[in-house]
Each structure stands twice: as structure tokens, then as C-alpha cells.
N, C-alpha and C positions, 0 to 999 in steps of 0.2 A: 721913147728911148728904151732903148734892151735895159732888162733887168740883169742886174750885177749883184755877185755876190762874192767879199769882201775879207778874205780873212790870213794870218800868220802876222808873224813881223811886219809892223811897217816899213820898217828900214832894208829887209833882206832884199835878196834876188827876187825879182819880180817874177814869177810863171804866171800865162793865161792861157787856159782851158775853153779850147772850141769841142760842144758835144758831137753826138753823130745825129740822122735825119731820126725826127720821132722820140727823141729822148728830150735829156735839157740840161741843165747843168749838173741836176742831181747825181748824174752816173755818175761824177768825178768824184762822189763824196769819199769811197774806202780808197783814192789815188792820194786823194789831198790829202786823207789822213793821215799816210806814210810820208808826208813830208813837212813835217812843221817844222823846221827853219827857215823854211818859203815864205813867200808872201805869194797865197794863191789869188787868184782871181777868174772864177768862171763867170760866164752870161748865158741865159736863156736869148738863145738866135730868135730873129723876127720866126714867130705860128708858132714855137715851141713855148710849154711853160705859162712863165709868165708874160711872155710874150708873145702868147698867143695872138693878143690883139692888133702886132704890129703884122702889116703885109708883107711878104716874102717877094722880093723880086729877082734879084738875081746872084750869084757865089760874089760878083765885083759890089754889087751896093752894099752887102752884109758886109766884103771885108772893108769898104769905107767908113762903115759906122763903125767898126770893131776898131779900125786905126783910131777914131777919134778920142774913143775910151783910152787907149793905148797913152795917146797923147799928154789925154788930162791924168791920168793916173799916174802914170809914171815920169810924166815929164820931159825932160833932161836925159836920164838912164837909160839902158838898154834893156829887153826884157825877153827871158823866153818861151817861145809858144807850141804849146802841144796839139795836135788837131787829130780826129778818130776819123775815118770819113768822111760825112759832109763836113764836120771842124778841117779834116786835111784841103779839103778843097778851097777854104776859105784862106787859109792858111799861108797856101801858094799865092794868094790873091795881096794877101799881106804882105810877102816878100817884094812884091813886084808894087807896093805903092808907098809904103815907110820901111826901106830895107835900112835906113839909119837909127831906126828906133828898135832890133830886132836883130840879137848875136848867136842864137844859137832857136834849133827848132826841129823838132820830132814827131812826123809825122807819121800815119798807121792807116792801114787798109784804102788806097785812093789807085786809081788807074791812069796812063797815061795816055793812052788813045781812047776813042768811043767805045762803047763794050757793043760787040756782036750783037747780031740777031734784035738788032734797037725797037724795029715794027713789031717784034713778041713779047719784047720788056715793057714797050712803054704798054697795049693792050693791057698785061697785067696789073703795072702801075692805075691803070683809069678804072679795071674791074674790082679794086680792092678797095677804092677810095669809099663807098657804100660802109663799107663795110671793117675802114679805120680801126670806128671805136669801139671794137664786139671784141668781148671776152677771149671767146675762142682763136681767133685771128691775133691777137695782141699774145696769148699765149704761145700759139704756136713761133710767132716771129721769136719772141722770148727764147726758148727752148731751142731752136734754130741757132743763135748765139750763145748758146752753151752757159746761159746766165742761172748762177744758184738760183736758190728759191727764195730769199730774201730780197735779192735785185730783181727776180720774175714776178714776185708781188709789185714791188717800188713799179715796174716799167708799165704794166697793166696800169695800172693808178693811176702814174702821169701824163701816159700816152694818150688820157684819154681827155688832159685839157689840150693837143697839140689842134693846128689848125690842117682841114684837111685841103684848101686849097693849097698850102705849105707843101705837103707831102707830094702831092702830084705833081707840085710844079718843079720842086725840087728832083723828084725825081727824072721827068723829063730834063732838065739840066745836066744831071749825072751823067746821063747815056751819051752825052753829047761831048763829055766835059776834054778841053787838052789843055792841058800846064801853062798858064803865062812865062812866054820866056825870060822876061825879066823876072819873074819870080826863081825859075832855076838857075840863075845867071847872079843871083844877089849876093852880096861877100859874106854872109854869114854861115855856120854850120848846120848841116842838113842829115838828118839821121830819117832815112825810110825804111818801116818795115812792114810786115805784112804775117799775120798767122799761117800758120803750114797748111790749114785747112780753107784756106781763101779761095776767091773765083777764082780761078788760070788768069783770068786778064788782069787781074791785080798781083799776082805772082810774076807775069814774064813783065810786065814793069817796072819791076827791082833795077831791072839789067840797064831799061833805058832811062830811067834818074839816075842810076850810076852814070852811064856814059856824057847824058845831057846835062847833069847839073852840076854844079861849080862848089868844090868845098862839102861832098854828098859819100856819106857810106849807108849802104843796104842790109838787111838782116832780114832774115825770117824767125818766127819762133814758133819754137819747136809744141806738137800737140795741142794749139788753140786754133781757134777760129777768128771771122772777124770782129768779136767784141772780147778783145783777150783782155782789155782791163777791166772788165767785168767780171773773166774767169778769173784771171791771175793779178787783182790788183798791186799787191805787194811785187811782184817781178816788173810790173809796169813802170812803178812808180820808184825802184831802184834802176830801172833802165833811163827814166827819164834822168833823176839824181845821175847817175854815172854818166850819161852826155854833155849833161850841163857843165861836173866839175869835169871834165874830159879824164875818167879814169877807163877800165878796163870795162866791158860789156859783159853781162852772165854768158857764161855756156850753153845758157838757152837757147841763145841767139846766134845764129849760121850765117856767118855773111852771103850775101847773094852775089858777091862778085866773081 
């Protein structure tokens, strides 16, 4: 079973925390921090973490096992869910399998078609795998997402119990990945955003989760990249708060409609 990690009120509003590919739950820590009247709940996804050990198979069996937590945890209640990437992907997966256990959910840097140029991505994907767990490589990614030096230490460190058949396989996934309709289609509320400095193909995405999904508003923010809760946890983590209570959204944030 994924490792879960447990913390806030137990009585509050439920939040659970999907990381992105190659991290683990740890990233969430300075998100969580900014919210303790939550009841947070992250997991190390199968090959990440502490769950390195478990096999990665596909975005749908991770988000069946994530349902299952879901389940026993929260029970009864509705709970809601934040996804980074690989976490958004999952996430979708979630909408489309327990959309009765799930009222509100915020997702960040995910695409809605296959991303371009698939046969030079995936090569890259297979030519890195070597070379995973090397210093130099796990920095550079680090520094790539615009991560302090506090979280570029943490990611080096972690990154390097992740599993690497995880990473490849996951990445081949990625390039592949399109939206379960019933996940866009679920009656719950859907907040997508995407850093200003993101791929193009997760940028002109915005436009088609607005159009395609049900109950969905889009944002960009403004001067991050793809790991802006890492740059800017504190605006993250009142962006999440302000969807949830459904207040007003920072100025950071540009709708993409």
C-alpha cells in the first residue's frame, strides 16, 4: 500500500495531495504548512518515496488505489483534491471513478492532448533513465523548476530513492495522456492552472478544459514555472484555500478564458 501521510484536524475539510513525477509527498510540505485548519493528506505514489517499492502501472490503477485511501479515510464526506502534474493526471482519473466522494479540486500543469514531437520526448525519457540518480542531472531538473535551495537540496535527496522504471514508464504515459471524459464531465468544481512559463501545450490547454469540462475555471500565474508550489508556496496554498471556500482568487492569477 502507498505510503500516507496524515496530518491537521481530524475533523476539518479533508484535502489530498497527489505529488508530481520524481518527487513524493514531501514537496507538499511548505503548501501544508500554510493550511492548518485542513486535514491534509499526502501519499508517496507507487516508485516514488516510500513507495518506491510498489510497481507503477498506469495514471487509472494509481488513481484506483488513491480512491481506495479516499474511501477509508474519509468515508461518508467529500474531500478535496490537489494534483501537480503527474498528481493532475491522477486526479482526472479520480473525477471519472469516485466523483461522489470529491466536491471541489485544483489542478496545475497537465495537458490535454499528447504533447508534440512524442518519438524526441520519449528518446529523451529512455536516455536519462541512466542517469536518474546523478547529482548533476537531479540539479539541473531542480533549477529547471525554479525551486529555492532548500527544496533543490530536499529534491536531490529524495529523487534519489524514486524508482527508475517509475519514471520512464510514467513518462511514456504523459506523452500519450487525454482527459477521461467522465472525469471532465463530473459535478464537481474544477480550478486549472498552469504557470506563465509552462510548455505551450499545457498553456493552450487552459482554453480546452474551459470549453470541455463541466463546472471548470482556468488561470495562469503570473512569473512561475511548472513547479510554482515550490516557487511560491504561500500563493499556492491560498489559492487552494480561496477555491475551496470559493472566495475571490489572488491577482496573480489571469483567467485563461
Amino acid at each position: 500500500m502507498m505510503k500516507i501521510y496524515d496530518s491537521g484536524p481530524p475533523a476539518a475539510k479533508t484535502i489530498l495531495f497527489l505529488h508530481g513525477a520524481n518527487t513524493g509527498a514531501w514537496m507538499w510540505r511548505s503548501v501544508i504548512d500554510s493550511l492548518e485548519n485542513y486535514r491534509c493528506i499526502a501519499v508517496d505514489l507507487p516508485g516514488h518515496g516510500n513507495s518506491s517499492q510498489l510497481d507503477w502501472i498506469s495514471f487509472e490503477e494509481t488513481a484506483r488505489q488513491v480512491a481506495a485511501i479516499i474511501q477509508k479515510k474519509a468515508q461518508s464526506s467529500q474531500v478535496a483534491i490537489v494534483g501537480i502534474s503527474l498528481g493532475g493526471y491522477i486526479a482526472l482519473h479520480l473525477l471519472a471513478i469516485i466523483p461522489e466522494h470529491i466536491d471541489t479540486v485544483m489542478i496545475s500543469g497537465i495537458q490535454a492532448k499528447p504533447i508534440p514531437h512524442r518519438r524526441l520526448m520519449s528518446a529523451m525519457g529512455w536516455a536519462m533513465r541512466p542517469f536518474l540518480h546523478s547529482d548533476w542531472l537531479l540539479e539541473m531538473n531542480a533549477k529547471s523548476l525554479n525551486m529555492p535551495p532548500p527544496a533543490l537540496t530536499e529534491y536531490v535527496e529524495q529523487a534519489k530513492k524514486n524508482n527508475r522504471q517509475a519514471f520512464t514508464t510514467i513518462n511514456q504515459q504523459a506523452l500519450d495522456f487525454v482527459p477521461p471524459k467522465a472525469g471532465l464531465q463530473s459535478p464537481c468544481r474544477k480550478l486549472f492552472v498552469a504557470g506563465e512559463k509552462e510548455h505551450p501545450t499545457i498553456l493552450e490547454s487552459l482554453t480546452v478544459f474551459q470549453q470541455q469540462s463541466l463546472k471548470a475555471q482556468c488561470y495562469t500565474v503570473s512569473n512561475v514555472g511548472h513547479g510554482w508550489s515550490n516557487e511560491k508556496p504561500q500563493l499556492f496554498a491560498h489559492t487552494l484555500d480561496c477555491w475551496i471556500r470559493q472566495r475571490p482568487l489572488s491577482p496573480e492569477l489571469d483567467s485563461a478564458s
